[in-house]
N, C-alpha and C positions, 0 to 999 in steps of 0.2 A: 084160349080163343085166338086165330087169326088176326093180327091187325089190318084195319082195312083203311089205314093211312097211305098215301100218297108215298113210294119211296124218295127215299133220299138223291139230290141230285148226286152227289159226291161218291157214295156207294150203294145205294139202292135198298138200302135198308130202310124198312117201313121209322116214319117219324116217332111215332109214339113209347121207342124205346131207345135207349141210349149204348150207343155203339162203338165201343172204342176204336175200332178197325177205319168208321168215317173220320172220327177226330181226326185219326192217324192220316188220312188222307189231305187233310184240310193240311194240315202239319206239313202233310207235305208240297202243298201246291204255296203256301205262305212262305213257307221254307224256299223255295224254288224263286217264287218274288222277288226275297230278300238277299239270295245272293245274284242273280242277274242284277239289280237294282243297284244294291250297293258295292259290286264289281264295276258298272256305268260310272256310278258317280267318284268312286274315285278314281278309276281312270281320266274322266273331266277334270278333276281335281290336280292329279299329277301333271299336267301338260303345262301349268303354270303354278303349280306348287315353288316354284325356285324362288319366285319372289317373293315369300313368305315364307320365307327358310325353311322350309318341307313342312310347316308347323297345320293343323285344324283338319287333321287326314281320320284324326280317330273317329267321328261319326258313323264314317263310311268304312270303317275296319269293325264297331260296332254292329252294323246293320249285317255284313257280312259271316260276324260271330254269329248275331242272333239265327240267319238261315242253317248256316251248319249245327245249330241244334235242335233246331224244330227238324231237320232230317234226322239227327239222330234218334229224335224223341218219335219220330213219326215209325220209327223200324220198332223201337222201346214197345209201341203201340200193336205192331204188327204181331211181334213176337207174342204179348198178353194176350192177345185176341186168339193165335193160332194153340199157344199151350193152354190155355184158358188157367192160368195161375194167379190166384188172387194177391201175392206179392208184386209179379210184376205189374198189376193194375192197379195196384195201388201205389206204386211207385212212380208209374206213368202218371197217373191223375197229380200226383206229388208235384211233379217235376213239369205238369201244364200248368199248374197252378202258377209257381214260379216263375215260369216265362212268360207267362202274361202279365203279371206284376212288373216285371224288369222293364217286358215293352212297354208299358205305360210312363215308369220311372224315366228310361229314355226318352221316350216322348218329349216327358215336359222340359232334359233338363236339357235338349235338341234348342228348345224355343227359346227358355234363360242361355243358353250359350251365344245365339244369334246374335246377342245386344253384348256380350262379354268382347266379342272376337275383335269389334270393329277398329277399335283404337290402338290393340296389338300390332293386327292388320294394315290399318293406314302406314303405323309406323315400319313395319318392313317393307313393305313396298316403294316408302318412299325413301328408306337407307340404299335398296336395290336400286333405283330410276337414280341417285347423287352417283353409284358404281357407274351405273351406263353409263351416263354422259360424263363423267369425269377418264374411261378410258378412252385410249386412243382408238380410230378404226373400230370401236364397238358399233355405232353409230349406222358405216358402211356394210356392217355382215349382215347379210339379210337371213341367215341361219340366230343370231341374238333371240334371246328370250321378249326383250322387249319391243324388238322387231316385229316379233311374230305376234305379240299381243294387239300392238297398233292395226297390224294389219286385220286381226282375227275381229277384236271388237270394235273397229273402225275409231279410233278414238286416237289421242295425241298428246305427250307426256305424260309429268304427273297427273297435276291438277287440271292443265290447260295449255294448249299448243305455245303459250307464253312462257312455257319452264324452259322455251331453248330459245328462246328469244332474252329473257334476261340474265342468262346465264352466257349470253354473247357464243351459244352454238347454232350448227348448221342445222336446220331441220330435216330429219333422217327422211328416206322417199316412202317409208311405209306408215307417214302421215300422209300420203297423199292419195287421195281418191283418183286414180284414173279413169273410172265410168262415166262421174259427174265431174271431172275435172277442177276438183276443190280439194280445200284441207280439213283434215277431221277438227273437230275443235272442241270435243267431249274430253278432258283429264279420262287415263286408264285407270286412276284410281277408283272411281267413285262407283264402274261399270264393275271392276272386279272382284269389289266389297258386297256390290249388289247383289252377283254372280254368288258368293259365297255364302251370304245372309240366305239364299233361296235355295240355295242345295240342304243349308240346314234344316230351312223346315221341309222341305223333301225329303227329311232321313225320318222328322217326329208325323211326318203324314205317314211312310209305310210302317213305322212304330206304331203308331194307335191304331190303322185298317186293322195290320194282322190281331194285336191285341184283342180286339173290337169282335173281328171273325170267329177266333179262338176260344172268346167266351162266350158266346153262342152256339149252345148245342144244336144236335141234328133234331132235335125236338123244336127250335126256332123257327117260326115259317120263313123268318125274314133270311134263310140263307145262302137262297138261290140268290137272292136280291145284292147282298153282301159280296157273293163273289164276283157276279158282273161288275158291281163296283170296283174291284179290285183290280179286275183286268184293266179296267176303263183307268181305273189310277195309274195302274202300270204300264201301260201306254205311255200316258201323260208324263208319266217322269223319265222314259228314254227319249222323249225328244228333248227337240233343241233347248239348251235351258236359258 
């Protein structure tokens, strides 16, 4: 008998049967998420990764793994669907099964790392900020790494516009606000500990959507609903962070 289910938004296949050809599609728009997203965020990453000795990249190397194999797994899907071969469908179900386990595992251990990173963190940044101000002329190159963070996250030394004050230096000019004609008076540390704490759970939020998505069949009503949300996340996390 005809199903007379609503199809599917994804592939138009009626709800009431389960279609490896939509998974596949789903795979592939989660897949496509995951590496935009996690390309974004560690590119964010890398622009001031220096003062943290290139260290807390792997999330976003992660999220990047996870999209390239929900593509692969999305084709895995294509190919069972086209040959109709009960191995590769069983392999493909094998192998979603899996990835959405791992998504979740990264998920959580995204949010236990948040609170790992921080003290690492504080400590190379402020090994890097004793390098600036102890070389010469660092100070005046407005190309400087710490230069460019003063100016980016409006903020001033370490802790507090006070690191060049008791340290007997000259306050670099990219402490200085021109617009309002004032000095920052926010430490750089605190802004790009913040900055990094937030990209983390930005890696275990697109971790759990796609998971979330992914185990939700086309038999789900909620997966029209699911997707919107994902756009709408996905949004959310290429802007400004």
């Amino acid at each position: 008998m005809e199903s007379s289910g609503r199809p599917c938004l994804v592939c138009g296949a009626r709800r009431q049967h389960h279609h490896p050809e939509c998974l596949s599609n789903l795979l592939a728009i989660c897949g496509g998420a995951q590496l935009v997203i996690g390309a974004f965020l560690l590119w964010t990453h890398r622009q001031y990764s220096g003062l943290v000795n290139n260290q807390f990249w792997e999330p976003f190397g992660l999220i990047i793994a996870l999209g390239l194999v929900s593509q692969l797994l999305c084709y895995l899907g294509w190919t069972s669907t086209s040959k109709k071969h009960r191995c590769y469908l069983g392999t493909f179900c094998a192998f979603l099964v899996a990835l959405i386990v791992v998504q979740f595992l990264i998920s959580g251990w995204a949010v236990a790392a948040k609170h790992q990173l921080i003290t690492p963190a504080e400590l190379a940044i402020e090994s890097s900020f004793h390098q600036f101000i102890s070389t010469d002329g660092a100070s005046t190159d407005k190309t400087h790494i710490w230069n460019r963070l003063q100016r980016d996250y409006q903020c001033c030394g370490y802790s507090s516009i006070h690191d060049y004050s008791n340290r007997k230096r000259d306050i670099p000019t990219s402490c200085f606000d021109s617009i309002n004609n004032k000095l920052y008076n926010v430490g750089c540390m605190h802004l790009l500990v913040k900055g990094m704490e937030a990209n983390m759970i930005r890696v275990a939020i697109v971790a759990i959507v796609a998971a979330l998505i992914q185990v939700s069949t086309p038999t789900n009503a909620s997966i029209d609903c699911l997707l919107i949300v994902t756009l709408g996340v996905t949004v959310w996390l290429i802007g400004p962070a």
